[in-house]
C-alpha positions in Angstrom: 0.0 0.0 0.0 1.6 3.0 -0.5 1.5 5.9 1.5 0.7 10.1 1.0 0.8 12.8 3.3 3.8 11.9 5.9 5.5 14.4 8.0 9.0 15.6 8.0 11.3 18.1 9.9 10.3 21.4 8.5 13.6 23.7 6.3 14.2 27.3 8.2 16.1 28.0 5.0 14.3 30.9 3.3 10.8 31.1 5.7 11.0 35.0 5.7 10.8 34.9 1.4 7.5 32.7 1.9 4.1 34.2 1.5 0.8 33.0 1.1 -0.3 32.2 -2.1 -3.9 31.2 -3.0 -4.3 29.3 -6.4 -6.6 27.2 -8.3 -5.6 24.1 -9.5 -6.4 20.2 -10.4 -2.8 19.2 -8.8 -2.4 20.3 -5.5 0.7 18.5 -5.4 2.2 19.8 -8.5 1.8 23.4 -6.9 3.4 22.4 -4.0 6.4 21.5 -5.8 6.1 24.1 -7.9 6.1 27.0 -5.2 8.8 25.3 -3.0 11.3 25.1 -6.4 10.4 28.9 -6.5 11.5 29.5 -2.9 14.7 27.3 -2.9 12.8 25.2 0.3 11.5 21.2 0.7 7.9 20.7 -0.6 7.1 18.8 3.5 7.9 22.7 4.7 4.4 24.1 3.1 0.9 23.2 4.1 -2.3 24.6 2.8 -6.1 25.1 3.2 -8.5 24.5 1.0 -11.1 27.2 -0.1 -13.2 25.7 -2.7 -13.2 22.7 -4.4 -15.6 22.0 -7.2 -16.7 18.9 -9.5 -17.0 18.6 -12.8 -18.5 16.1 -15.3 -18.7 15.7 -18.9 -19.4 12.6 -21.7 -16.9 12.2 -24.8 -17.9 10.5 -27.9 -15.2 8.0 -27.5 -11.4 8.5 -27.7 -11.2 9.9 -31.5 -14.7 11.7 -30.9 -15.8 14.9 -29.3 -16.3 15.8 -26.3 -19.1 17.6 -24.8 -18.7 20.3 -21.8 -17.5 20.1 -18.6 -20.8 21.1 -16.2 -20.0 21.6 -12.8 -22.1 19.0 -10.2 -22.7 19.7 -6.9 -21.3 17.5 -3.9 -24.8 16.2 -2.7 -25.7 14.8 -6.1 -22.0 12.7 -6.3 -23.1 9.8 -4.1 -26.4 9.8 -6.5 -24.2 8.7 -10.1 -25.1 6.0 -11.6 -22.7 3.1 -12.0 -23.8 1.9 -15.8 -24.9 5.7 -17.0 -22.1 7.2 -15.7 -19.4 5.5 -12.9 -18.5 2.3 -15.1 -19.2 4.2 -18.6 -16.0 4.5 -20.8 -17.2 7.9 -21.7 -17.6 9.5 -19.0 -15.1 11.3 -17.5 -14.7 13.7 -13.6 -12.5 15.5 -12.2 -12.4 18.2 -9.3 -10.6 22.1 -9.3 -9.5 23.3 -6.0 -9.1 26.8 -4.3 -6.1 26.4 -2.3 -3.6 28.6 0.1 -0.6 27.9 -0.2 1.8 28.8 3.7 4.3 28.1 5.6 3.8 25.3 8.3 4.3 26.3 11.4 5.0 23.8 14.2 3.8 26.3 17.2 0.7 26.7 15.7 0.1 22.8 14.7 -2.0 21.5 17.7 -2.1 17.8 16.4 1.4 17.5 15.2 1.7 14.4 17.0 -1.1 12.7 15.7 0.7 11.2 12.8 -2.0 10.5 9.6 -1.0 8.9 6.2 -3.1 8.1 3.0 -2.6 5.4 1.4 -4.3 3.1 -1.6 -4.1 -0.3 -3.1 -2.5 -0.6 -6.4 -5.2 -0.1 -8.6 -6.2 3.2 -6.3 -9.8 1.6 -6.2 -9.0 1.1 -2.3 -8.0 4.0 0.1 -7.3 3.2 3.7 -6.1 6.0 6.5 -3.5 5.0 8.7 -2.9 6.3 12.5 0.8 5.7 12.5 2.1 3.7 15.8 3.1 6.3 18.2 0.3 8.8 17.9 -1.1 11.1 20.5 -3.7 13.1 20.6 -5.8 15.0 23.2 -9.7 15.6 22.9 -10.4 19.4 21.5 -14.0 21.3 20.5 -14.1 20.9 17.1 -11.5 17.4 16.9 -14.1 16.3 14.0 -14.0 19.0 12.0 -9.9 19.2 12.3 -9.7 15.4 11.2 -11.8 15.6 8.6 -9.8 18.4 7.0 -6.8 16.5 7.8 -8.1 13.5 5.9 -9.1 15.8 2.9 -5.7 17.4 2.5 -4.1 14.4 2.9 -6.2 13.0 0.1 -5.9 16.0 -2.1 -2.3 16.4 -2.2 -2.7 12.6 -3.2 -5.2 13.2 -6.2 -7.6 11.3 -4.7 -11.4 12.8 -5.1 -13.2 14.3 -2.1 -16.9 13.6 -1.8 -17.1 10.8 -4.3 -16.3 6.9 -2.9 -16.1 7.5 0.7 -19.7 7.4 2.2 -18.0 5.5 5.3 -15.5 8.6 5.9 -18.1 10.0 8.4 -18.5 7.6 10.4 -14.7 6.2 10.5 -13.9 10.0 11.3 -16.6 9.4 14.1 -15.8 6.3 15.7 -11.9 7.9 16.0 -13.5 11.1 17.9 -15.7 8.9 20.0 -12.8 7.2 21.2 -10.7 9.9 22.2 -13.1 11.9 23.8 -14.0 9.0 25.8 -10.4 8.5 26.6 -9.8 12.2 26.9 -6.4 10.9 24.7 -5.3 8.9 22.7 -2.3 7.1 22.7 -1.9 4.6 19.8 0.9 1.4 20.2 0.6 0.3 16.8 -0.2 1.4 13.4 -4.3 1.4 12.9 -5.6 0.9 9.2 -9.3 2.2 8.3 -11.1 1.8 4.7 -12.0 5.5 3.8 -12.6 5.2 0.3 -13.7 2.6 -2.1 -14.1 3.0 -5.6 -15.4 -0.2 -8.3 -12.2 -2.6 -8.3 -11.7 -4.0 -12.1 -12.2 -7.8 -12.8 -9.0 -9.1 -14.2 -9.5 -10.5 -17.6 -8.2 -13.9 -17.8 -6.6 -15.5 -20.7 -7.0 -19.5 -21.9 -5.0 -21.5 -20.8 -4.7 -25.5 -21.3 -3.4 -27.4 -18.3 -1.9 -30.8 -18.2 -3.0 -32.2 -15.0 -1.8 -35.7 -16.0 2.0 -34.6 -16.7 3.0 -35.8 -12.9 6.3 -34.8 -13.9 7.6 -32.9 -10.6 9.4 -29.6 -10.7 13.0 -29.5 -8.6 14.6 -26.4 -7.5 18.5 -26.2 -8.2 19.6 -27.3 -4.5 17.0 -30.8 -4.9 18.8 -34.1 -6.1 17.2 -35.0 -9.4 15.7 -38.9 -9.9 16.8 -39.0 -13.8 15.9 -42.4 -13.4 12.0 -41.9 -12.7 11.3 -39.9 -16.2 7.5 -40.7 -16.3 7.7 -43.1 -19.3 3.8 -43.4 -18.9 1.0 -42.1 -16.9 -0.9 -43.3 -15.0 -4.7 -42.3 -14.6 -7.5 -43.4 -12.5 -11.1 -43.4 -13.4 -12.7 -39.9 -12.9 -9.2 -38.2 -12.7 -9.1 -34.7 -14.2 -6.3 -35.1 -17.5 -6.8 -32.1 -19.0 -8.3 -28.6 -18.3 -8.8 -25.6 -20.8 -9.2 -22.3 -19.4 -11.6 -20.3 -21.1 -10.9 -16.8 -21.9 -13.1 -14.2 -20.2 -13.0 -10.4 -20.6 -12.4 -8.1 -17.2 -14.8 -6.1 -16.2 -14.5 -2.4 -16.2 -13.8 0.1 -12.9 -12.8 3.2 -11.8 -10.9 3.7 -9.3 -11.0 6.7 -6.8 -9.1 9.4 -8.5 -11.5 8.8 -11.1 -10.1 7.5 -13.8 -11.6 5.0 -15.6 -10.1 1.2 -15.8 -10.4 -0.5 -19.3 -9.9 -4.3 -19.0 -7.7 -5.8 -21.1 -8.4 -8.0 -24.3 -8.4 -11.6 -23.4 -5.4 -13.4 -24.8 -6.3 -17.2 -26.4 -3.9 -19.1 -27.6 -4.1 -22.4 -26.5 -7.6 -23.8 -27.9 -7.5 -27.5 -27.9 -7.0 -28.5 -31.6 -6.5 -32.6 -30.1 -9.2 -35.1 -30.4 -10.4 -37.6 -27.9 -11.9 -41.8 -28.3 -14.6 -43.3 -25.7 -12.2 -43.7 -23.3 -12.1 -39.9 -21.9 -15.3 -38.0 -21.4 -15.6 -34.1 -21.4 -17.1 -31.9 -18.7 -18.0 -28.4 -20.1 -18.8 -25.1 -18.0 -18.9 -21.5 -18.5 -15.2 -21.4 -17.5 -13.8 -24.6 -18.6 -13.7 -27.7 -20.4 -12.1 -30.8 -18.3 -11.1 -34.0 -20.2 -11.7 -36.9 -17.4 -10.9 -40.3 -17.9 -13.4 -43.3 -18.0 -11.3 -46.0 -17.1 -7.9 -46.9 -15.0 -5.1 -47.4 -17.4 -2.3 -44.7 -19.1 -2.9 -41.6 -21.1 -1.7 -41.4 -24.9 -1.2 -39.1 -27.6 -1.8 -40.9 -30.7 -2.1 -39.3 -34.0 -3.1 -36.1 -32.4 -5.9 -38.2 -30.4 -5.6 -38.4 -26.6 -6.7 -42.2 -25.4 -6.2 -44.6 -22.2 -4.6 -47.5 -22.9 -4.2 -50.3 -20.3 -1.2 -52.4 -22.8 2.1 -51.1 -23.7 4.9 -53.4 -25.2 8.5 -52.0 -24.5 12.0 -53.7 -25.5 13.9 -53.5 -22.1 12.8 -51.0 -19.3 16.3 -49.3 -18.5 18.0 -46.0 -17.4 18.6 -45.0 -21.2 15.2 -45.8 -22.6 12.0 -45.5 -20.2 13.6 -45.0 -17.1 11.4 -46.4 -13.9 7.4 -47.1 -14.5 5.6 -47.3 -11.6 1.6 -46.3 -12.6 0.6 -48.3 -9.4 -0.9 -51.9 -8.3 -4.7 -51.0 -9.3 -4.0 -48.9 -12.9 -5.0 -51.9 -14.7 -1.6 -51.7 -16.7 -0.1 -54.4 -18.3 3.1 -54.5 -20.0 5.2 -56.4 -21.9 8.9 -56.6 -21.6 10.0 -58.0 -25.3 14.1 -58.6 -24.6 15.7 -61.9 -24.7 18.9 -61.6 -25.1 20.8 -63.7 -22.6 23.4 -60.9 -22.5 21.1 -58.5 -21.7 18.4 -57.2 -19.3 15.0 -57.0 -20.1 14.7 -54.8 -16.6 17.9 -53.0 -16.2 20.3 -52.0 -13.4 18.2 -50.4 -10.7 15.0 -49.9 -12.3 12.0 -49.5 -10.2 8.7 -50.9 -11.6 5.2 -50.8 -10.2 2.1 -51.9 -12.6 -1.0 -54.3 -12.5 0.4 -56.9 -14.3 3.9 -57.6 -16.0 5.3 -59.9 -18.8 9.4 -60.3 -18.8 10.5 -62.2 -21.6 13.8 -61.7 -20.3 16.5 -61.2 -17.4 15.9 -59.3 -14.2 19.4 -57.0 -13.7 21.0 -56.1 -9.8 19.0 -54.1 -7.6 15.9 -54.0 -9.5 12.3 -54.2 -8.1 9.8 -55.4 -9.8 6.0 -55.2 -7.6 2.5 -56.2 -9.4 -0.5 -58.5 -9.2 0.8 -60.6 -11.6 4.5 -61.0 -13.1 6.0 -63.6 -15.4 9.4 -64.1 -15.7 10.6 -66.1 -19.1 15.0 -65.4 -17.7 16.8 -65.2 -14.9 16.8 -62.6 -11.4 19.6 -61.0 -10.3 20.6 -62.0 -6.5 20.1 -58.8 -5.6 16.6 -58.1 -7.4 13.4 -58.0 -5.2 10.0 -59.5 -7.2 6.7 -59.3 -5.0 3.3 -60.5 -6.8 0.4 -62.0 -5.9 0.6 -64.9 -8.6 3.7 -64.9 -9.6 5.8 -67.3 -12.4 9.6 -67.0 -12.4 11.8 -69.1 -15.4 15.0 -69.1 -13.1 15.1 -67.0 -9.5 18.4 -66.3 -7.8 17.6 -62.8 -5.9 14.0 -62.5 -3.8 10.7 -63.2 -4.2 7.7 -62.5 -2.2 3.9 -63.1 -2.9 1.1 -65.2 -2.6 0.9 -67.9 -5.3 4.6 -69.1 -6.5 6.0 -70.7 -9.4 9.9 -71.3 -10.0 11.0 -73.7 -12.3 14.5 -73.3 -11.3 15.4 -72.1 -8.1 19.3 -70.8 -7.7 20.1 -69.7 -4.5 17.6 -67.5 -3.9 15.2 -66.7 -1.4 11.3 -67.1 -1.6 8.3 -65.6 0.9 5.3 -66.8 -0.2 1.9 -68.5 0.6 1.5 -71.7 -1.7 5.1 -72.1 -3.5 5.8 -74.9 -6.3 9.1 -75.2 -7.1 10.4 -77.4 -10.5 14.3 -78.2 -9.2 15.7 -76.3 -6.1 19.8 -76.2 -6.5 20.1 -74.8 -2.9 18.2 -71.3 -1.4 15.7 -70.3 1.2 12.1 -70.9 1.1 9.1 -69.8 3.3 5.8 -70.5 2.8 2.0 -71.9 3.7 2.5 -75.0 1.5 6.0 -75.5 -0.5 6.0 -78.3 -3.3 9.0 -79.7 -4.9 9.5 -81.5 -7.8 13.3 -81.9 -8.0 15.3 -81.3 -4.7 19.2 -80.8 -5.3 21.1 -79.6 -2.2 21.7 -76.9 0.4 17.6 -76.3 0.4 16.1 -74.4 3.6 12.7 -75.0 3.0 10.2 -73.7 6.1 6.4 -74.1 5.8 3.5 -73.4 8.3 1.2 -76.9 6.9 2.9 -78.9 4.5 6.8 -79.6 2.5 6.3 -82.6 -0.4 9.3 -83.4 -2.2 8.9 -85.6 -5.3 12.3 -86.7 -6.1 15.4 -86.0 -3.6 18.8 -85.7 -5.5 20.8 -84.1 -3.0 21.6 -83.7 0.2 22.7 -81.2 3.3 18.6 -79.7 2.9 16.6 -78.4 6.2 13.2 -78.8 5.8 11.0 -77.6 8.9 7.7 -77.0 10.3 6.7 -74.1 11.9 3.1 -72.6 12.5 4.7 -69.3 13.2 7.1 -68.9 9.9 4.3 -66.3 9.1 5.4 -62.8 10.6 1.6 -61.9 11.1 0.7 -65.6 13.2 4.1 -64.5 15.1 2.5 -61.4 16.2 -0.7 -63.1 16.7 0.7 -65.5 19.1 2.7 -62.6 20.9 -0.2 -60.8 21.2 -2.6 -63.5 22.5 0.2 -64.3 25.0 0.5 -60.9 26.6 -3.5 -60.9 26.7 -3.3 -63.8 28.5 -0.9 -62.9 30.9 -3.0 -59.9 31.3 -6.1 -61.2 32.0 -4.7 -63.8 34.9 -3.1 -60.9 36.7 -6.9 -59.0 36.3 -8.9 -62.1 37.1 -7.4 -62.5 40.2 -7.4 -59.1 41.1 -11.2 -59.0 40.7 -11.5 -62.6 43.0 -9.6 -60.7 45.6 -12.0 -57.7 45.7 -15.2 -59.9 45.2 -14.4 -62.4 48.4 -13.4 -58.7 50.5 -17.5 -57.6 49.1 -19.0 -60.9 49.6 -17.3 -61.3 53.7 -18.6 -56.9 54.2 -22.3 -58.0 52.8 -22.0 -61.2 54.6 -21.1 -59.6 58.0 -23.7 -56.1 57.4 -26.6 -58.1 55.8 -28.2 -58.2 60.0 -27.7 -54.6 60.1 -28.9 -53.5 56.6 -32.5 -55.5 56.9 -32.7 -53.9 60.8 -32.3 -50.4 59.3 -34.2 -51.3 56.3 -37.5 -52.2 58.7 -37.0 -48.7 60.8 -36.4 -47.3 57.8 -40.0 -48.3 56.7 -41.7 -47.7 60.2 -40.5 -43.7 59.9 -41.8 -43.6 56.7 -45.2 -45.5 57.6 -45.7 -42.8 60.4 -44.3 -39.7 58.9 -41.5 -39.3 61.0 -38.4 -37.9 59.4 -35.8 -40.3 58.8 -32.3 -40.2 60.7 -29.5 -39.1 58.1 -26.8 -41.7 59.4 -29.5 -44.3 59.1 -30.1 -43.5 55.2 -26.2 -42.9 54.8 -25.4 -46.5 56.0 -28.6 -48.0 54.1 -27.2 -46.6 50.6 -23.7 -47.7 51.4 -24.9 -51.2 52.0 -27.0 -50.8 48.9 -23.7 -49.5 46.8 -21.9 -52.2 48.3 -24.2 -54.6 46.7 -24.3 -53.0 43.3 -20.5 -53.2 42.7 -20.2 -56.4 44.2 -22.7 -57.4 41.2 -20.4 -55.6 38.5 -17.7 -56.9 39.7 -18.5 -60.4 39.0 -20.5 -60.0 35.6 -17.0 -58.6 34.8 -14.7 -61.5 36.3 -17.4 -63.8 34.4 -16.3 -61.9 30.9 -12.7 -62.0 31.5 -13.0 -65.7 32.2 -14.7 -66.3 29.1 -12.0 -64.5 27.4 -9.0 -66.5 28.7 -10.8 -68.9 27.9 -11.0 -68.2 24.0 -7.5 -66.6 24.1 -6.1 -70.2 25.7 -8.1 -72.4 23.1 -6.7 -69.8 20.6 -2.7 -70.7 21.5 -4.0 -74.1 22.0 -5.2 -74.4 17.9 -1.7 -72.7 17.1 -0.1 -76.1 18.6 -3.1 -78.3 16.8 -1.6 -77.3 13.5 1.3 -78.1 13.7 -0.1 -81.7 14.9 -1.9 -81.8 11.5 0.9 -80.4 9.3 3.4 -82.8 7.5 6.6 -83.2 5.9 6.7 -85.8 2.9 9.4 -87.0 0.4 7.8 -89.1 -2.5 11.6 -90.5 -2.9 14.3 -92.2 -0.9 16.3 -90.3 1.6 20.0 -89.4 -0.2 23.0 -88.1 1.8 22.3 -86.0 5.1 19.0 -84.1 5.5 17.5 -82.6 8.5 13.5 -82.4 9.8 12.3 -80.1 12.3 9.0 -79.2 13.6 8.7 -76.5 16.1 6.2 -76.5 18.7 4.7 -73.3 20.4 3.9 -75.1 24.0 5.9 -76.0 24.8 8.7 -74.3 23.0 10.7 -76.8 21.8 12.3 -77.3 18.7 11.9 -81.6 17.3 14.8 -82.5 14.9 14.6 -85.6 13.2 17.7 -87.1 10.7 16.1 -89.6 8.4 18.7 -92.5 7.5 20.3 -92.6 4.1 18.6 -95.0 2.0 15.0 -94.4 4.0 11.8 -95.7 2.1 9.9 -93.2 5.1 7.9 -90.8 3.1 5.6 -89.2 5.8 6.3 -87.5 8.6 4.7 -85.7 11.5 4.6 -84.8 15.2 2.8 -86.9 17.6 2.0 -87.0 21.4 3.8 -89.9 22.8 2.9 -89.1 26.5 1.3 -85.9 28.1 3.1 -82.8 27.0 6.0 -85.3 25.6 6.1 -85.3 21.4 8.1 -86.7 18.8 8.7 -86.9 15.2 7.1 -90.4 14.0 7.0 -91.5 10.2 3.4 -91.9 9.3 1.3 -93.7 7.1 -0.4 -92.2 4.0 
């Protein structure tokens, strides 16, 4: 906001060459300047009262046309303009002459030099706001009204703004500042204090098209921010209903005029960016007065084809790399399917690093080192890297060597690697780690960890030096389950016989008051039966008995529920140990070199490790209860 009408230290250079001097002029201002360049002094040395001041109106005929006369228009009829006739009209035009006197300021003379006023406007000068500056005083004076209000209009002159024209609420802000001060006697002010005096019609800014790519996700980075050149937005992604694409319609301002005024001509509208692209079924268009928005009708990846925009849900790339596509991730529910086409041995199909996320994923090829490959459904015609990470929910994998995690497994040739899955069917294992629900193996080499929660069925054993092992808890979520239920149940014990503790001390107080209560209960009803008003201590012990009884009651109903709970938690650890009495470990062939079984129970904690003999025709095996709370691993029959 900037600011008119601030005080200064006053020159003494030249004060006895300085005389009055009334003039007439439309710049107040400009005289000022004028008459202290004549007299060799600074312009914040003069002051001057204003006379007259008179308003004038006329219409032009446009800006190459004539004009008519100025007529002059009195200050009453000013608030009465009209905006469309005359305020907002391009041809009408105001202005105001004033009768000033030009003098000398005087600081004796100045009784309200420090009540510090400034006048300020917005940019467009459609706004004027008076400021009491931070560190004002003032006293209360006859007349303080009047005085302010010719402090305002000087203030406002000398800053071409127009007096009697926009500033109905001048009045009453001039008001509500007496009011205070002659309430307070004076005024002191701490900080600066910002009042709306004038307020002319504020233009409408025209706005010019514009066409906005809401589906470019492509972030911006400022210098200082490291740069992923690896993540280049190959594709992108959309959901159905997302906004794509947005056009900006071009609207015209409308016109003002601001409080010197002048009259504010919008600017023409600028369009330049009228969509000249066509769209198929797959994107729908939402039209307003302001906009048109291109939104898509289905999940998949925007296209440009052939200047037509489209969602496609397949895209067929040769190798997904730094130097071509950089990392695709569009997300697990875009519906996105690609196709990775390279099978050269030499080469990787999913290069060094790459990060990919989509629906669904074909990989004709190899995986490369430390790239991650997450969707709902990935097939994998090479090999992984060791240090590659593949999570799907069905997931098919030629030869695996790095890590794979996901709900339904294939490998037909697992190297080393590791596997996390829920059912996982292996072709030939050649050493590596494998947990799961259910593993089966058709050809087991050597140096094979295999851990499973129900069942491990080998079909033909070539090797040897392979761990295969039972556990109910090689799921991290039945882990926490169990941990969980335990620390309930310790829990619950230490409540329950808490609550048995406090329901015997209740039952003995109600056992040894009950002779008391039913004596006071019968006086109770004699006083009442003859009108007679009833002791306080009497009624005090008869509703502590009563209270007595009432918690007594809640405290059992909830040692009953907590009971019923330990209950359901203790059959709950109880099934964790039945599973593992169900779950087996078969081999459909005879036993080769040295192999290991385990099976670990949960209660007790022990770990059961059985070493079948080399040679062994025992194809079955599972845990069984030789003797209470004693088990062992048994070969079983079919």
């Amino acid at each position: 906001m900037a600011l008119f009408g601030t005080t200064k230290k006053t020159s003494t250079s030249s004060v006895s060459k300085v005389r009055p001097t009334v003039v007439r002029t439309q710049n107040v201002a400009k005289e000022l300047q004028a008459m202290a360049k004549s007299y060799e002094i600074k312009v914040d040395t003069l002051d001057f009262n204003v006379f007259e001041i008179q308003t004038f109106t006329r219409m032009s005929e446009g800006e190459k046309g004539t004009s008519g006369e100025w007529e002059q228009i009195s200050h009453d009829d000013l608030y009465e303009l009209d905006e469309e006739l005359a305020l907002l009209n391009p041809n009408f035009q105001i202005k105001q002459m004033y009768e000033i006197e030009i003098f000398l300021k005087s600081a004796a003379e100045n009784r309200y030099k420090d009540f510090k006023l400034a006048v300020g406007a917005n940019a467009t000068k459609c706004k004027v706001y008076l400021s009491i500056l931070a560190g004002s005083k003032i006293k209360y004076t006859n007349g303080l009204e009047e005085q302010i209000q010719d402090m305002i209009k000087k203030r406002k002159i000398r800053a071409g703004i127009l007096i009697n024209i926009f500033d109905e609420m001048l009045g009453d802000v001039v008001s509500k500042i007496t009011s205070h001060i002659r309430v307070e006697e004076k005024a002191e002010y701490d900080k600066n204090e910002t009042l709306l005096i004038a307020q002319g019609y504020e233009p409408t800014i025209t706005i010019n098209d514009a066409l906005i790519l809401h589906y470019d996700k492509t972030e911006e980075v400022d210098e200082k921010s490291k740069v992923d050149y690896a993540s280049r937005g190959f594709i992108q992604s959309v959901q159905e209903g997302e906004l794509l694409i947005e056009y900006i319609k071009a609207k015209e301002g409308k016109a003002g005029r601001n409080c010197r005024g002048e009259y504010m001509s919008p600017a023409e509208p600028i369009i330049a960016n009228e969509p000249t692209f066509n769209i198929n079924e797959t994107i729908k268009i939402v039209e307003t007065d302001d906009s048109i928005k291109y939104m898509a009708n289905e999940n998949g990846y925007i296209a440009l084809e052939e200047n037509t925009y489209l969602i496609k849900t397949d895209v067929d790339v040769g190798e997904i790399s730094f130097k071509t596509t950089g990392s695709i991730s569009t997300g697990l529910d875009s519906d996105v399917t690609i196709s990775v086409t390279e099978t050269d041995a030499e080469k990787d199909a999913i290069g060094t690093g790459m990060n990919v996320e989509v629906t669904e994923i074909d990989i004709d090829g190899n995986v490369g080192s430390n790239a991650t490959v997450k969707a709902l459904k990935a097939t994998i015609g090479g090999q992984t890297h060791k240090t590659a990470t593949i999570t799907a929910d069905k997931l098919d994998i030629n030869v695996h060597k790095g890590i794979a995690y996901g709900k339904n497994i294939h490998i037909t040739r697992l190297e080393h690697g590791r596997v996390d899955g829920d059912i996982v069917e292996i072709t030939q294992a050649l050493g590596g780690v494998i947990k799961a629900k259910e593993i089966d193996i058709d050809i087991c080499a050597s140096h094979v960890k295999a851990t499973a929660a129900r069942r491990i069925e080998i079909h033909k054993m070539q090797g040897s030096e392979n761990t295969f092992t039972i556990d109910p808890l090689v799921r991290k979520d039945l882990e926490s389950g169990l941990n969980d239920n335990k620390n309930e149940i310790k829990e619950l014990k230490i409540d329950i016989i808490t609550i048995k503790k406090d329901v015997q001390k209740y039952k003995t107080l109600i056992k040894e008051g009950t002779a008391s209560f039913l004596d006071i209960k019968k006086r109770l009803l004699h006083y009442k039966k003859n009108g007679v008003k009833m002791p306080a201590s009497f009624i005090h012990k008869y509703k502590q008995f009563q209270k007595m009884q009432t918690e007594l009651k809640e405290l059992e109903t909830s040692l009953g529920v907590k009971e019923e709970k330990l209950e359901l938690l203790s059959s709950k650890t109880v099934s964790f140990q039945d599973d593992i009495l169900d779950a087996r470990i078969i081999n459909r062939d005879r036993w080769s070199g040295f192999n290991e079984i385990k099976f670990k129970l949960i209660k007790p904690e022990v770990e059961l490790v059985y070493k079948p003999q080399e040679g062994s025709l025992d194809r079955i095996f599972g845990v069984v209860e030789v003797d209470e709370g004693e088990f062992e691993i048994q070969a079983m029959k079919e």
